[in-house]
C-alpha positions, -999 to +999 in steps of 0.1 A: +000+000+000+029+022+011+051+017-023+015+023-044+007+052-029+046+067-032+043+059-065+016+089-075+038+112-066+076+093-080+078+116-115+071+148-097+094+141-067+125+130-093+116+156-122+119+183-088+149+167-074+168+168-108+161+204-114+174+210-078+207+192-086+210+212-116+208+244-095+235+232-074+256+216-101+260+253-115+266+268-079+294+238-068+311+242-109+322+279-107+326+276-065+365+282-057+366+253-031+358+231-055+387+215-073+367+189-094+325+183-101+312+148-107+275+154-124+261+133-158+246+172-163+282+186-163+298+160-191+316+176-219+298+175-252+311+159-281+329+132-257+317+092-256+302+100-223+279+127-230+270+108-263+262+074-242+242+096-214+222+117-241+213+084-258+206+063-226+192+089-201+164+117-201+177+130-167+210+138-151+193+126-119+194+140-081+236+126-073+261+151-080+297+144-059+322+168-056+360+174-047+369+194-022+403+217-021+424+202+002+412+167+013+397+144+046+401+177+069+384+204+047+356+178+038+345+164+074+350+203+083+323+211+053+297+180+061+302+189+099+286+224+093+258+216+071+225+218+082+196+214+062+219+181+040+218+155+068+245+131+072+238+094+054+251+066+047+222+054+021+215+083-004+184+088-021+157+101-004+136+134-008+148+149+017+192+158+008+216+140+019+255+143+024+283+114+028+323+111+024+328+075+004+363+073+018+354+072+051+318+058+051+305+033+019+336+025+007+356+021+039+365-013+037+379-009+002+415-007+000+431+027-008+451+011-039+412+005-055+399+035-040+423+056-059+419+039-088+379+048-088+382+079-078+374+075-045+396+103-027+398+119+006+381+152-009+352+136-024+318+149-007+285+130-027+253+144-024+218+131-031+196+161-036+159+161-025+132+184-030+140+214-007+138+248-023+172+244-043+181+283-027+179+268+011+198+243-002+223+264-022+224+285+009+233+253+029+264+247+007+278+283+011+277+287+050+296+251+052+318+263+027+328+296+048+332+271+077+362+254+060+377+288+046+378+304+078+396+278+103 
């Protein structure tokens, strides 16, 4: 009953969380604290990627991940001071969510293979939900100030 009533509402909740991500996506790509953006949205045109995603997707979807500047320190200092993106482990929700692979989902994996996947001590994923994307925008800022100022 639960699942068949969620799924009335699925195609607004992901169409809502995609254009949310997109919001952010454009905020994290120009940010100066970030040294590298992970987004399907963000893929250069023209390459094998963007041509598989463009043929195989109609969304660029509610995960985005990001590297931040400097590494473990700068990103537990950044998750530490969010407060409307929760802390998670399991990611996709409505409501956003924050986690740092190294340290959390991929843990266990050694750092030889987490290297090789691009699994670094700066990486920061986030699963956006359906908050007003400016709340949530404004969410990423403040946490960002926190790391630039200590």
């Amino acid at each position: 009953w639960l699942l068949l009533r969620s799924l009335e509402t699925l195609k607004v909740r992901m169409e809502q969380q995609a254009k949310n991500t997109k919001h952010i996506a454009d905020f994290l790509h120009h940010h100066q604290a970030v040294a590298k953006l992970h987004y399907l949205g963000a893929l250069t045109p023209g390459s094998r990627s963007h041509a598989i995603h463009k043929r195989q997707y109609s969304s660029s979807g509610a995960m985005i991940a990001f590297e931040i500047k400097g590494g473990e320190k700068e990103a537990f200092q950044f998750l530490n001071h969010l407060k409307l993106i929760k802390l998670a482990v399991s990611l996709g929700s409505t409501e956003s969510l924050a986690q740092h692979p190294a340290t959390m989902t991929h843990i266990g994996v050694d750092d030889e293979i987490k290297k090789r996947i691009g699994i670094s001590s700066g990486l920061i994923r986030l699963s956006i939900g359906i908050e007003n994307h400016k709340d949530l925008i404004a969410d990423i800022e403040s946490a960002f100030k926190a790391v630039t100022t200590k």
